[in-house]
Structure formats: C-alpha cells, structure tokens
N, C-alpha and C positions, 0 to 999 in steps of 0.2 A: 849238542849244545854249543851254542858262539860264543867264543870267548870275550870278554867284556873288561880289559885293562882300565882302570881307576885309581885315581888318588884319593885314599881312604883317610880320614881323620880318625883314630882311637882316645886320642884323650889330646885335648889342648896345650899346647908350651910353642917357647919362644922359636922364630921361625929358623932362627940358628941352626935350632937342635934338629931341623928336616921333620916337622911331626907328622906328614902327609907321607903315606908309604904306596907304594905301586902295587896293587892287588891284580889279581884275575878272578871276577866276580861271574857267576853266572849272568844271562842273558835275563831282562828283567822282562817280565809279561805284564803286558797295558791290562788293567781294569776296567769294567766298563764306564766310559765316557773318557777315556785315554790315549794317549799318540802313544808310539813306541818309535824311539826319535835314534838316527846314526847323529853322533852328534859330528858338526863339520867344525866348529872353532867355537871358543867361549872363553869369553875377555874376563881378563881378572880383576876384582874389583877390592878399593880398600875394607867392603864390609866382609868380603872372604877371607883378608887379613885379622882381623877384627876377631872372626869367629876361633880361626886355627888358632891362637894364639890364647884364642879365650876372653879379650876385653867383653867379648859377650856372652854372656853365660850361656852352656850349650841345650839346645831344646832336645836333642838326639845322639849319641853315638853308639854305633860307629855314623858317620855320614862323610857323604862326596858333597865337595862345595861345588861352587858354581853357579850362577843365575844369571849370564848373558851367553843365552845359547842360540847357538843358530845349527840346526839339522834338518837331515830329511827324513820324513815319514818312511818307515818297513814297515808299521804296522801301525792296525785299528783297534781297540777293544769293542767291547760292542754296546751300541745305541750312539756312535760316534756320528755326528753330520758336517756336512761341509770342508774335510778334509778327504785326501786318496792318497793312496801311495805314490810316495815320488815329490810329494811336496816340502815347498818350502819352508819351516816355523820358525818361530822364533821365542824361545823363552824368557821370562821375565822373572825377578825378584818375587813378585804376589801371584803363589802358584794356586789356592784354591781360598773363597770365600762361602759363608755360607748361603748366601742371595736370599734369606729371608729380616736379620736384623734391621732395626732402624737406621744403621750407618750404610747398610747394602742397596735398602731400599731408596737413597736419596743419593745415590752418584760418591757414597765415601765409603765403598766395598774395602778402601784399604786401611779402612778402621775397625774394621772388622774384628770383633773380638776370638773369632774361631776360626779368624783366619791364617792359613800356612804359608811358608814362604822355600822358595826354591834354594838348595843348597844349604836350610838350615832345620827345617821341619821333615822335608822330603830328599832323596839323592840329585845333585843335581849335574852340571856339566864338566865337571872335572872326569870325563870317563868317556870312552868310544858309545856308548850306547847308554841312554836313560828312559823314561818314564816322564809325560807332562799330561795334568788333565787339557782337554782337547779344548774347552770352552777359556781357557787361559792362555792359548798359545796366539800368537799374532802372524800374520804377514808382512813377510820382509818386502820391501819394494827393490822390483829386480833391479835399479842402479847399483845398487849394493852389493859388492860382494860380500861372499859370508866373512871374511876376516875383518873388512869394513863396516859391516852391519855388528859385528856384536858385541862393542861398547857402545853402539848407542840404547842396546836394550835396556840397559842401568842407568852409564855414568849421562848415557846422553837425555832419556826420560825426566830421570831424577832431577837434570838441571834444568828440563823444561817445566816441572813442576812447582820449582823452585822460583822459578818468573812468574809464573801465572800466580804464584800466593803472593809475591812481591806487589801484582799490581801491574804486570810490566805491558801498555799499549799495542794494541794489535792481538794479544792472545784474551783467547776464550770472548768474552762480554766486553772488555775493556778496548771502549772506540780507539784506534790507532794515531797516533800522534807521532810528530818525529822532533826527538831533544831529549827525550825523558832521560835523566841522570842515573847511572845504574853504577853500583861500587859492585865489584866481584871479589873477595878478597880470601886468596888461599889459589892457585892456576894449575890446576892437577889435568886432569882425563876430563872431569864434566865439569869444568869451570872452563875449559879448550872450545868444548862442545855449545853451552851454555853462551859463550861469546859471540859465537856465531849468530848464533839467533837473534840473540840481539842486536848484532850490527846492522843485521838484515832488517829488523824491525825501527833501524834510525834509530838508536839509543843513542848517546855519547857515553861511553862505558869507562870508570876507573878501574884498574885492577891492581894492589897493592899484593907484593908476595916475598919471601925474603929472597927469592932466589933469583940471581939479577939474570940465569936464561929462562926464567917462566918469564922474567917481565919486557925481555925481546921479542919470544915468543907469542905474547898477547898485542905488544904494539905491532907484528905483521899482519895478527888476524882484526885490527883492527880498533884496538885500544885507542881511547882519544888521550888520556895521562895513565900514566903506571907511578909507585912509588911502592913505601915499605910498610908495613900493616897501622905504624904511628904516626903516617903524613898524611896531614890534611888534602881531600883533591881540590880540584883547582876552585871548584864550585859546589856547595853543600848539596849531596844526594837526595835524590826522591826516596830510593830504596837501594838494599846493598841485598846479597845473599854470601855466608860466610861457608866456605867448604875447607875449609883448612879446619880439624877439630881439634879444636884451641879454642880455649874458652875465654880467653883473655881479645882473641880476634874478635868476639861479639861486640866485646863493649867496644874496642878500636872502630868496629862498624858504625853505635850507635853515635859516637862523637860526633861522626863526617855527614851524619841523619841534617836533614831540613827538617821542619817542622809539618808532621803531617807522614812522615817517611816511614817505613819499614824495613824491618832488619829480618830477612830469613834465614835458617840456620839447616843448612841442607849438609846432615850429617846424620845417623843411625847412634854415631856415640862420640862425645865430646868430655873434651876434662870438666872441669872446678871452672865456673864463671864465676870471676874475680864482683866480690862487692864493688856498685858503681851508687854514685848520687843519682839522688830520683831525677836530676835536673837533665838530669840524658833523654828520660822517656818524657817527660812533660812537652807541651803542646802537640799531645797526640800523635806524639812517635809508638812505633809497635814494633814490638818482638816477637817471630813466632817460630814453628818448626815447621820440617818437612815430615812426612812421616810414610815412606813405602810410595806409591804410585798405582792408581787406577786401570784400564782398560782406555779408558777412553783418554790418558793421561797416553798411550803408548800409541792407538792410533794418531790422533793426531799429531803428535809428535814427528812418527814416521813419514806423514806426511808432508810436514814442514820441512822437513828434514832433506827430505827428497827433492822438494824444489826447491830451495835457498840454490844447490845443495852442501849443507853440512859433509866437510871432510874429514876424516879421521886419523892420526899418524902413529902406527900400530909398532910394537918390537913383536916378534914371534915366537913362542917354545915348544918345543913339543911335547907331550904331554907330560913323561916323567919329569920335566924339568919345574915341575908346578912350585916345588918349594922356592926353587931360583929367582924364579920369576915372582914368587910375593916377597921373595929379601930386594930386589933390585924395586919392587915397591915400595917395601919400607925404607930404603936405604932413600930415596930419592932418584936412583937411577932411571926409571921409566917418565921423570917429569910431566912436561904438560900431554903426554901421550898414554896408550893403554897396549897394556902386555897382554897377548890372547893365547892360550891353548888350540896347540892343531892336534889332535887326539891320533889324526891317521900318518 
C-alpha cells in the first residue's frame, strides 16, 4: 500500500490552534468514472480558510481541503475516457454535478442542488495523492507550470466569473469595447488575476484596498486609479466586483455605481451588509453574487489566460506547512499573491 501524507481537518477552530494535523492515509482507489491523481501543487484558497476554521459549516469530517489542484494521472477507474496515464489535470472547487436538473441542463451545473464540491464534500488536495471524478477535471495549458497553474483553478476562474456577471466587454456574448469602468475592490490572489484580464480586455480598472502594497501592486498590473474602499474613483463605474468579504465593502461598491451598473460580490461568505438607502440601487443599479464556477467558466478561462498570458506570483510550502500557510493567509502575509502546497 502507498503511503498518502495528508492534512486532515477533524473538527474546525481557529487557525492558531494548527486544526489541520498530518496523517498517513491509505492510497485512495478511483471509482468508476475517476482519475486517481499524484497531486503536483494546490494553491490555498480563502475558502479553505473559511472551512478549517468553520465560518462555513462543515458538509464532511474528517476531510482534506483543497480544490486548486494540479496532478498527474496513476490511474483510471473504469468507464473513464479521454484521459491516460501521465496526464496533466487539474482540479477545481465543483467536483461533481448531477447533469440531469434544470440548472445542469441550462449551462448553471454550479447551481446544482446535488451538487459536490472539492475539499469540502469530497478529499481534496491538501495530500500527495487524491480522487477527482474524471468528467470534472480540466486541462492545464502547458505554458503553465503546475505551481503557476494552480491558483488560477480557483482564485483565478472565480474572478473570471465574476466579470462575466459584471458584464465585463469581450467575455462570453458581450461585444468587446475598450473604456469600460471596472472597480475591483478588496486585491487578494483573484482580484491580481481578475486585473489582468481586464486590462487585457481595455478596461480602465479602479481598485480600492486598505493595504497601500495591494494598491502599488494593482497600479503595476495595470490599474488606471487605486484609492481606499470610501474614495470615490475618478469616474463613476459601469460595474465593480467586491472580494474583500466585508460587507460594508458592498455598499462602498454600490456608491461609486453609475446608473445602469453592477456590483458583483465574488465571495462564498461575507459579514453583515450594513443597511444602505434604496437611492444606491435606483436607476437600475444591481447587486448580485457569484456562486461556485462552471466547466465551461474554467475552459475558457484557461484559455484566456494562456494568451493574455495571465501571471501568477506564488510563496511556496510544503505540505505539512498547510496550517502556516492559511495563518500567513489570514494574517495578510501572502497579499495580492497565492500560497501553494508542494505535497512532494
């Protein structure tokens, strides 16, 4: 039997107390229609803070977190197609859907009410070796190395998803235009990522944050004004998307709205949105969420990604260091970058 080192979660608390303990787990066997994946790196994400800690109530324990994984295939379960051994994959937050409801059948498989998610439903990459059903895994484009590829499985998707509800020109249906006004406010991992794209797509982008090196770090990638979550930008926005979860940063967003604007709120869990005057949303201002990410949310994605190309600027741990590296998460230490597990 292979041995299978993992950072196991028993029961949720503060990331202080190290609740992530280093196990040696047996080797896990793929089910039919399943990879059996060595995992190579998998980026830590605030919703794996989120989980360990418990702001989200647990679906499963014991579980390994993790859901930006990049490994390669040892094995097949059977009825598996389109993958071999040796291959590239890459896992994602939306690990299985049931592809018959009415949100699967219409391209919003990740509203799926039966559907599971990696690292919180099922084990996921916090560990040398895991489990992914096969029809859920993606292709990495080889510009990418695995350590560079696997925050954009998350933080970097999520924020493409997060434009595309925005509205933002050039993605999906929405004819391409260059000026469109975009507030980013909150400059973590996928607000880094998320800027990219849109420069590349001719936005003029505000990104408000309190931390005066997120707001050096967004005017290199690109930023046309930065400021602090309560300063007006220079010109009222088309649309913002908020990642800082703070709920008081929504309404900050909806202030800075033009008429007509959207406010996206690309977060899994946010505090207390403070009571605002209706006079914020009137003339057809909108507020909406993000919610998990599709298949065809991550192809694409990768794509774009690939030619722009979207960079990533990574700190590295290796694996037992998993608690470390979500305190230097929550601490603010990893700022506008993403901490990844090397398991090997």
């Amino acid at each position: 039997m292979t041995s299978n080192p993992a950072m196991v979660l028993a029961q949720p608390g503060p990331i202080g107390e190290r609740p992530l303990e280093l196990m040696d787990r047996p080797q896990p066997t793929p089910s039919a229609g399943e990879l059996l994946l060595e995992v190579k790196a998998c980026a830590v994400c605030r919703t794996d803070l989120q989980i360990v800690e418990g702001d989200l109530p647990a679906h499963r324990l014991p579980i390994v977190p993790g859901h930006q994984v990049v490994g390669r295939v040892i094995g097949l379960g059977e009825d598996v197609r389109g993958w071999d051994i040796g291959d590239r994959a890459g896992v994602t937050w939306l690990a299985d859907s049931c592809a018959t409801c009415p949100e699967c059948s219409v391209d919003r498989e990740n509203l799926c009410p039966q559907a599971t998610f990696t690292g919180y439903d099922r084990d996921g990459g916090y560990a040398r070796l895991m489990t992914a059903v096969a029809d859920f895994c993606v292709r990495v484009p080889d510009s990418f190395s695995d350590i560079d590829a696997a925050p954009l499985l998350c933080g970097g998707v999520i924020g493409y998803r997060a434009l595309r509800l925005a509205g933002v020109p050039g993605i999906a249906d929405v004819p391409a235009r260059s000026g469109f006004r975009l507030g980013l406010y909150g400059f973590g991992a996928s607000a880094s990522l998320a800027i990219q794209v849109a420069v590349a797509l001719d936005c003029r982008v505000h990104v408000a944050s309190r931390a005066a090196a997120d707001l050096e770090r967004a005017k290199e990638l690109g930023a046309e004004s930065v400021g602090g979550y309560g300063d007006p930008p220079p010109a009222p926005l088309e649309a913002a998307v908020t990642f800082a979860p703070v709920g008081s940063v929504v309404v900050d967003a909806l202030r800075a709205m033009a008429p007509g604007g959207t406010v996206v709120i690309n977060a899994i869990h946010v505090g207390i949105v403070p009571a605002f005057d209706y006079d914020l949303l009137w003339m057809e201002r909108g507020l909406r969420s993000v919610a998990n990410v599709t298949r065809r949310d991550v192809r694409e994605f990768l794509a774009l990604a690939a030619s722009i190309p979207v960079r990533t600027r990574t700190t590295t741990y290796p694996l037992a260091q998993a608690n470390e590296a979500l305190a230097a998460l929550a601490s603010g230490k990893i700022g506008a970058g993403a901490a990844v597990l090397l398991p090997g």
